[in-house]
C-alpha positions as CSV (number, residue, x, y, z in Angstrom):
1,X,105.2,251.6,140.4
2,X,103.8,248.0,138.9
3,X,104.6,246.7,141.8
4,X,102.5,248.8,143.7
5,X,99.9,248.9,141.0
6,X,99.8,244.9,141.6
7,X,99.4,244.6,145.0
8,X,97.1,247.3,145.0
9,X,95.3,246.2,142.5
10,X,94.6,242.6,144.1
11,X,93.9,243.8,147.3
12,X,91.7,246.2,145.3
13,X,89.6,243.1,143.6
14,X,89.7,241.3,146.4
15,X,87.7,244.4,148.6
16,X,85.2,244.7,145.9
17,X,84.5,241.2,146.3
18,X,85.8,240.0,143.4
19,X,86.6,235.8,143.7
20,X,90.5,235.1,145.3
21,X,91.3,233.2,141.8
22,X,90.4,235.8,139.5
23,X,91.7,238.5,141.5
24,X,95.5,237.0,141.7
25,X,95.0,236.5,137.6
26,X,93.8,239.5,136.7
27,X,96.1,241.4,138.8
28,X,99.1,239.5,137.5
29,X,97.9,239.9,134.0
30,X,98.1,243.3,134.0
31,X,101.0,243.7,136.2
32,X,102.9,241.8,132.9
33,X,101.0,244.0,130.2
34,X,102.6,247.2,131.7
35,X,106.0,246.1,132.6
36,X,106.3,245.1,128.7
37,X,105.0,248.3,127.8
38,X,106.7,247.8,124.1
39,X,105.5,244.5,122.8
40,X,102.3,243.9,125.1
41,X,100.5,241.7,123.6
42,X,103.7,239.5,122.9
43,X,104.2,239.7,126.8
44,X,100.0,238.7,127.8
45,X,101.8,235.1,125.7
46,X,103.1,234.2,129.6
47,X,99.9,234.6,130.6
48,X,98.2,231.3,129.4
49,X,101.8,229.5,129.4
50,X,101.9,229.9,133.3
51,X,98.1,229.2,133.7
52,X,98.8,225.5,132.2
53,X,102.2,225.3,133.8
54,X,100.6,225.9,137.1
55,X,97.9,223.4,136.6
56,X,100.3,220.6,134.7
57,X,102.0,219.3,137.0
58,X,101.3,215.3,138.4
59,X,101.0,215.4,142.3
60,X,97.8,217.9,141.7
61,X,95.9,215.0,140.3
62,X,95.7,214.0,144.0
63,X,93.4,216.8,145.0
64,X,90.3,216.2,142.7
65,X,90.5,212.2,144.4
66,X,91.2,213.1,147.6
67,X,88.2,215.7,147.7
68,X,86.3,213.1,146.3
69,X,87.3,210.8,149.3
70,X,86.0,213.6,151.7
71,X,82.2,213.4,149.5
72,X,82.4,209.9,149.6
73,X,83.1,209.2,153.4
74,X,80.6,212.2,154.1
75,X,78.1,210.6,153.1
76,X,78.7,207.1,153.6
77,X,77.8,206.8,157.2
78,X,81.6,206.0,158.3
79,X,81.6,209.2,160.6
80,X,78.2,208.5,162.8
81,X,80.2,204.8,163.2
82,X,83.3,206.0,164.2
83,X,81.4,208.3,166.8
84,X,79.8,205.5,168.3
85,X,82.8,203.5,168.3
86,X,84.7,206.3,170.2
87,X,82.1,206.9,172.7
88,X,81.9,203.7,173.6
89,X,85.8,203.6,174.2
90,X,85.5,206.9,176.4
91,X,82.0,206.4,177.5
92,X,79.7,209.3,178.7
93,X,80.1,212.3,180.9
94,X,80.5,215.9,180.9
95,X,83.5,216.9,178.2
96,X,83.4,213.7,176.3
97,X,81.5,214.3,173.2
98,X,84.0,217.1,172.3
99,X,87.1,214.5,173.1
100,X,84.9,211.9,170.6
101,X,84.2,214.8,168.2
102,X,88.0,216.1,167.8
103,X,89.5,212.4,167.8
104,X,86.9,211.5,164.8
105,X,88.2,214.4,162.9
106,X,91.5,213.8,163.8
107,X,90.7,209.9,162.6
108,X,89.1,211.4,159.0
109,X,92.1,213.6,158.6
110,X,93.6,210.6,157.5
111,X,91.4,209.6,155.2
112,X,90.7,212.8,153.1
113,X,92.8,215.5,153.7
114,X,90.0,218.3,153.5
115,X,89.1,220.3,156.5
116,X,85.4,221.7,154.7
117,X,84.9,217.9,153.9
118,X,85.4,217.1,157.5
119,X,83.8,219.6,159.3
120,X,80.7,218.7,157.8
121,X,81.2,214.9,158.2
122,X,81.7,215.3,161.7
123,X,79.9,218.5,162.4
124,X,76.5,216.5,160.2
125,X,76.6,213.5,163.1
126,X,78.5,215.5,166.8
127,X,76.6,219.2,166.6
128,X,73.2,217.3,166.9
129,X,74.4,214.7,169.5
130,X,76.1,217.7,171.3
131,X,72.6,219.6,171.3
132,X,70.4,216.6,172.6
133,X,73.3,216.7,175.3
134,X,72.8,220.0,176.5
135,X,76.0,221.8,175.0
136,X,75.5,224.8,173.5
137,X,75.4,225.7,169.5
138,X,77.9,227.8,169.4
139,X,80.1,225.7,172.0
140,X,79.5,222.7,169.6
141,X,80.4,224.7,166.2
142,X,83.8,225.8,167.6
143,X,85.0,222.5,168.9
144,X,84.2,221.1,165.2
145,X,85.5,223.6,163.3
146,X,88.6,223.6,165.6
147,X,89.2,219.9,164.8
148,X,88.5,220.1,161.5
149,X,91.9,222.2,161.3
150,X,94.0,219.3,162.4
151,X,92.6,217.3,158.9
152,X,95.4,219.7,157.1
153,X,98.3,218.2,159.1
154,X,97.7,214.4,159.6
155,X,98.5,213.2,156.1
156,X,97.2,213.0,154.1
157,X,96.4,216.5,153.3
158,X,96.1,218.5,150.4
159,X,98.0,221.6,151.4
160,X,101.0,219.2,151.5
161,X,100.7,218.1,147.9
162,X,100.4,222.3,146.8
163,X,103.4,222.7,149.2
164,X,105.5,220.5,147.4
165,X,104.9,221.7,143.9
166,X,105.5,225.0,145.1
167,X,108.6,223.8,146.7
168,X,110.5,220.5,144.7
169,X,113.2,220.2,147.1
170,X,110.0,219.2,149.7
171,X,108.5,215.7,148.3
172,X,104.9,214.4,149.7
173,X,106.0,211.5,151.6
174,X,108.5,213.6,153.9
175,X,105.9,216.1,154.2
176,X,102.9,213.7,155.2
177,X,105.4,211.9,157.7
178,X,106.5,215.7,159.2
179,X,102.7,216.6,159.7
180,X,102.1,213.6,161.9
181,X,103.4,214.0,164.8
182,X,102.5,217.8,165.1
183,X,98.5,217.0,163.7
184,X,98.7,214.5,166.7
185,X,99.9,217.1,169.6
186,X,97.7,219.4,167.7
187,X,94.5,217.5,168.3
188,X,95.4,216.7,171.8
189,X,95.8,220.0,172.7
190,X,92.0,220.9,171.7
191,X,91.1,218.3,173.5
192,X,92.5,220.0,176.9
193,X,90.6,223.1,176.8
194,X,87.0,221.8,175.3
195,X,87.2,219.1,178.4
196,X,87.9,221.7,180.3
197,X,85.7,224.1,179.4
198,X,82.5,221.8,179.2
199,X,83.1,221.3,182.7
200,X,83.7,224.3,183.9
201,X,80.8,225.9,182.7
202,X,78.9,222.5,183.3
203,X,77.7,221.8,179.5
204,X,76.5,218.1,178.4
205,X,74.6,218.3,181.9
206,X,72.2,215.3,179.6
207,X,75.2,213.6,178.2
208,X,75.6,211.2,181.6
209,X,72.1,209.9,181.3
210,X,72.3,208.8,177.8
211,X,73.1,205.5,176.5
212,X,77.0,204.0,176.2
213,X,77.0,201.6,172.7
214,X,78.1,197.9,173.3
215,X,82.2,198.4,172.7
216,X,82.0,195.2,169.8
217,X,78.9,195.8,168.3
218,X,80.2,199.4,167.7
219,X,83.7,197.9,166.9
220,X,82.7,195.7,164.1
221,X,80.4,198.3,162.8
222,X,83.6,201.2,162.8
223,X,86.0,198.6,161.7
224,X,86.1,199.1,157.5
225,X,86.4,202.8,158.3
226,X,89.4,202.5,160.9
227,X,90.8,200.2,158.2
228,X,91.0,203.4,155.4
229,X,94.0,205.2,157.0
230,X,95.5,202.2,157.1
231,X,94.9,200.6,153.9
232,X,96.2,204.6,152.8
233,X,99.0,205.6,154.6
234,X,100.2,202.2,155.0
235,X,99.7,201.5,151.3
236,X,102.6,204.5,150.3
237,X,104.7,203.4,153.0
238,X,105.2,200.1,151.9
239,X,105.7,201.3,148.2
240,X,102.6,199.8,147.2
241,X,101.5,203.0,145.4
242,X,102.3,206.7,145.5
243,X,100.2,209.6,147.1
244,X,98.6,210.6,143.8
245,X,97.8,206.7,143.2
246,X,96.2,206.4,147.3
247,X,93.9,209.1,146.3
248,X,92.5,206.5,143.8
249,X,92.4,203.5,146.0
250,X,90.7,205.4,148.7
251,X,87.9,206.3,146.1
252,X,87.1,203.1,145.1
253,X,87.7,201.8,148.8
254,X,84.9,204.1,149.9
255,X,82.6,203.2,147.2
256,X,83.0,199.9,148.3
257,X,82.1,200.6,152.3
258,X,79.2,203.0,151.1
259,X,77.8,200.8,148.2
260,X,78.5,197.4,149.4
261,X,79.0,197.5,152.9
262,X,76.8,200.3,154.7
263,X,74.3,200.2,151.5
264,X,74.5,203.8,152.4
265,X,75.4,204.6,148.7
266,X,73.2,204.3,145.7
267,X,73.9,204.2,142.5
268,X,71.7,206.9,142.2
269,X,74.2,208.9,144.8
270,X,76.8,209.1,142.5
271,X,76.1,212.0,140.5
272,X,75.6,214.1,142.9
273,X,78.7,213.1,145.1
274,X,80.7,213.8,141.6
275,X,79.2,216.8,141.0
276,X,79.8,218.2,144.3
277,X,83.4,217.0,144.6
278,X,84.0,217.9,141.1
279,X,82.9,221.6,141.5
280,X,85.3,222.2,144.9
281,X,88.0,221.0,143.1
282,X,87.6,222.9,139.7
283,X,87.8,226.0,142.1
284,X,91.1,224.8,144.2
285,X,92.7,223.7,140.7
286,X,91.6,226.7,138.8
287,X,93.1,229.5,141.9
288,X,96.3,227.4,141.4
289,X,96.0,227.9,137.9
290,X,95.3,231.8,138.3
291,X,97.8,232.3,140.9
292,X,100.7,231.0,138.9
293,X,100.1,234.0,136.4
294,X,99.9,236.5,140.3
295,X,103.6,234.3,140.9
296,X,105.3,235.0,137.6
297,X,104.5,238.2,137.2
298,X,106.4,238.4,141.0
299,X,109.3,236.7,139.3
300,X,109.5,238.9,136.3
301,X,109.1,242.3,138.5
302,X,112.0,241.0,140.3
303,X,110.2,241.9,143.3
304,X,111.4,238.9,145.4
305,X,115.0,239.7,145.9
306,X,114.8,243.1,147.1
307,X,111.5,241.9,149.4
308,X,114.2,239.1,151.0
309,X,117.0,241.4,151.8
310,X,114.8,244.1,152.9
311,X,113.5,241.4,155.4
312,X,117.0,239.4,156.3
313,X,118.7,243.2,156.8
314,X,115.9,244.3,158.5
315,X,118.2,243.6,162.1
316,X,115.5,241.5,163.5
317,X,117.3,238.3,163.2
318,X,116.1,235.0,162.6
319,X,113.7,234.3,165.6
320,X,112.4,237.9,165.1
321,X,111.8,237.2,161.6
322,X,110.0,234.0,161.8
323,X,107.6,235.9,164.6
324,X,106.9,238.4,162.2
325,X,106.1,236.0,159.6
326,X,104.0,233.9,162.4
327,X,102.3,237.1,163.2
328,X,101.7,237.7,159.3
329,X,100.2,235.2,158.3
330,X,97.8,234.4,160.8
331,X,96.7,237.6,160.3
332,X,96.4,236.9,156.6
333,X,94.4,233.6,157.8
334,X,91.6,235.6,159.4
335,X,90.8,237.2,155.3
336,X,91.9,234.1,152.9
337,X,92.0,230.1,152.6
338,X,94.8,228.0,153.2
339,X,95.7,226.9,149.4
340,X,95.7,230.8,148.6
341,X,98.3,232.0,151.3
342,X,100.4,229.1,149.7
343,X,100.3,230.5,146.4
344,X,100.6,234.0,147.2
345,X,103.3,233.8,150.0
346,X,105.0,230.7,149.4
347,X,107.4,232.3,146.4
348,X,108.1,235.4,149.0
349,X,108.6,233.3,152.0
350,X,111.2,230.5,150.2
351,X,113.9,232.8,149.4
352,X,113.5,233.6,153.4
353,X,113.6,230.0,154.4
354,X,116.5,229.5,152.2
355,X,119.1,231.9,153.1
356,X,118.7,230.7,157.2
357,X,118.8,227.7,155.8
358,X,115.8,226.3,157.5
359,X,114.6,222.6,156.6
360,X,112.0,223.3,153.9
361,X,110.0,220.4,155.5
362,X,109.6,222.2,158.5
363,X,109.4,225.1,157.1
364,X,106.0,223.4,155.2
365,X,104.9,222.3,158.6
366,X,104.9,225.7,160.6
367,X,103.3,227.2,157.6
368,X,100.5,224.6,157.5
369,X,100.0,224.8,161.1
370,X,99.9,228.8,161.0
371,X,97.0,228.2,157.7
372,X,95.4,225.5,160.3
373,X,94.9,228.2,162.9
374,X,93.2,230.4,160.3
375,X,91.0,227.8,159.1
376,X,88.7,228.6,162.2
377,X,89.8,232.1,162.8
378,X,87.0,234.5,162.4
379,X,86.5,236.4,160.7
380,X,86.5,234.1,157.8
381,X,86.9,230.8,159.0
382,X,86.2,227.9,156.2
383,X,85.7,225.2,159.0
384,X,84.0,227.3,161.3
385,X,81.7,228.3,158.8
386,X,80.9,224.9,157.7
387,X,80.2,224.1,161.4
388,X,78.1,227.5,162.3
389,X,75.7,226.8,159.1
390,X,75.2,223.1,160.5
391,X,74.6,224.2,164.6
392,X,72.6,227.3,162.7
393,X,74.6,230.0,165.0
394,X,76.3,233.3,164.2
395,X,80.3,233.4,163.9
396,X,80.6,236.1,166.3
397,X,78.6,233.9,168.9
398,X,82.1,231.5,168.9
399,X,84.3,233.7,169.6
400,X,84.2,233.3,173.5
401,X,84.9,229.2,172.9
402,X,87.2,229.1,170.2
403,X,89.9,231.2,171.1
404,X,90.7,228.9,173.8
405,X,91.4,226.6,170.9
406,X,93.0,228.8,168.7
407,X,95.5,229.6,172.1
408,X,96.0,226.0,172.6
409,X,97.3,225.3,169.2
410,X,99.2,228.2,168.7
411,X,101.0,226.3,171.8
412,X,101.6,223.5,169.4
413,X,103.4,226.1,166.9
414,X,105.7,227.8,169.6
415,X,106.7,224.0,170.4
416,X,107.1,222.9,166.6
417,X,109.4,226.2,166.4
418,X,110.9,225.6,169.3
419,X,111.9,221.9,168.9
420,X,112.2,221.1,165.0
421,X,112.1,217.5,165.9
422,X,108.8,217.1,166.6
423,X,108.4,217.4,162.6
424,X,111.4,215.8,160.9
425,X,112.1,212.8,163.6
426,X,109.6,211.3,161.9
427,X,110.4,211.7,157.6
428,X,113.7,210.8,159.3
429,X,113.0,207.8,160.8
430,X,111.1,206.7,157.6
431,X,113.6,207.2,155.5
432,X,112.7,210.7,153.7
């Protein structure tokens, strides 16, 4: 009956619109007060124990840098050089802008991790050069919300480093070096049907007549911001520092670009780039925070070995199973953010994952890609909405465009199921 009483009382909260964070604490608070019914106030002591045990822990000091690598690149004019770098690679023509716009986000994945961030880095700069193109709003949004998705695959990525605290026997590195290979394949296949669908329905009719930038002018412009990933990624590789440490390094390599460089920074800017940064992260840290207390009180209801044999007895088999949890959690995508499916679904899921035996690597990968394809799922989409409120359109006008995209990456999952390799040749290769 608490059991019930929990999940009900969540879902509950979470209808009367009640914020994700405090909905998985208050829930799990409760759910602990009644099941120690004798000594309850001596129980509610787990409460704030959990709440700093689920906030104490040292790879979560990446997030708060990384986000702040996402403000800082935002608004340092990095993107709108990137973009004229890639277009003058491609050059102009119906379908390109959407290749330049999902291989700059693809590009910014690997500098902050954030899909939000991103999509409005990108979405700021490609949904206005889209428009004076001729492609539609709502065309425009999907394609940059869609490749915004890819940011939390291509390392590094922050629902990596909640991954692995929820799961020690998965560390960063191996996880970043996993997401790779499938962000890659991930962000080609987007590319495939918003080509293919600007064409089709003859969008960027404009984009033909407008200028191509000189390749080196635009190359030496782009060049300290196709230097980041590289001064990041190749920075923990070589054992210069770890992921938590990069997250620094990248802040004070973007302040350098945007104050130095660019001039596109003020000192004035700061503020306001903290603030902003400082505030997102405060609300990821503090529903990690809150959703320990939801996990515990999981643990201490002993609700997650019944749950797991229900599931492995269930006589749909190990294929069957992981469809049902495909088809689960995507659904759950369409309602709740990435970092909260993690929290809430991770402890259920691992027990799963554990008794098939499955590499909890790849088992971090599939999971990521499933909260990727949520990301820009209506009906609540956190990239698409970042990209509708910057093209100004409704979400229910992308529906027609983006589930193209959403089918071509769900190809990517099928493959990533299908052929485990494509995640852990990589890690392996590496030595993780």
């Amino acid at each position: 009956m608490i059991v019930t009483l929990l999940f009900l009382a969540f879902i509950a909260m979470m209808l009367a619109g009640v914020p994700i964070g405090a909905a998985l604490g208050l829930a799990g608070a409760t759910a602990i007060a009644l099941a120690n019914g004798d000594s309850q106030w001596f129980g509610l002591l787990a409460v704030p124990q959990n709440f700093y045990a689920g906030l104490g822990k040292y790879p979560l000091l990446a997030i708060p840098m990384f986000v702040l690598v996402g403000s800082i690149f935002d608004r340092s004019g990095v993107a709108l050089r990137l973009v004229n770098f890639a277009v003058a690679i491609v050059g102009r023509g119906p379908g390109m802008l959407p290749l330049v716009a999902i291989a700059v986000a693809m590009f910014l994945g690997g500098i902050s991790g954030s899909g939000p961030a991103c999509a409005a880095a990108v979405g700021g700069v490609m949904i206005a050069a889209m428009h004076r193109a001729g492609y539609p709003a709502a065309f425009s949004a999907s394609v940059v919300g869609a490749a915004a998705a890819t940011d939390i695959l291509i390392p590094p990525s922050v629902a990596f480093i909640i991954y692995s605290v929820l799961v020690p026997g998965a560390s960063v590195p191996a996880l970043f070096a996993a997401g790779m290979v499938p962000g890659l394949l991930a962000g080609l296949a987007l590319i495939v049907p918003a080509v293919w669908l600007s064409r089709r329905h003859k969008m960027g009719a404009l984009e033909a007549s407008m200028p191509r930038p000189p390749f080196w002018a635009s190359f030496w412009q782009a060049i300290w911001g196709l230097a980041a990933p590289v001064l990041i990624l190749g920075g923990m590789r070589a054992g210069w520092f770890t992921p938590t440490e990069a997250a620094v390094v990248a802040v004070f390599y973007g302040l350098f670009i945007g104050m130095v460089v660019y001039r596109t920074i003020s000192v004035r800017d700061l503020f306001p780039i903290l603030r902003e940064s400082g505030e997102l992260s405060a609300v990821i840290l503090l529903v990690v925070s809150l959703a320990s207390i939801f996990a515990y009180s999981l643990s201490t209801l002993g609700v997650i070995d019944p749950l797991t044999n229900a599931i492995v007895n269930s006589g749909l088999g190990e294929y069957g199973i992981l469809a049902l949890l495909i088809l689960m959690l995507i659904t759950v995508g369409m309602f709740l953010d990435g970092i909260s499916i993690f929290l809430i679904f991770v402890p259920l899921l691992l027990p799963i994952a554990q008794f098939y035996q499955w590499d909890l690597v790849w088992f971090g990968v599939i999971l990521t890609l499933k909260v990727a394809l949520g990301q820009f799922t209506p009906p609540l989409a956190v990239n698409l909405m970042v990209s509708c409120r910057i093209a100004n359109v409704r979400m229910e006008e992308t529906v027609r465009w983006v589930a193209w995209m959403l089918a071509a990456m769900f190809l990517v999952l099928v493959a990533v199921i299908a052929f485990p390799e494509l995640a852990l040749w990589l890690p392996r290769k590496l030595g993780y």
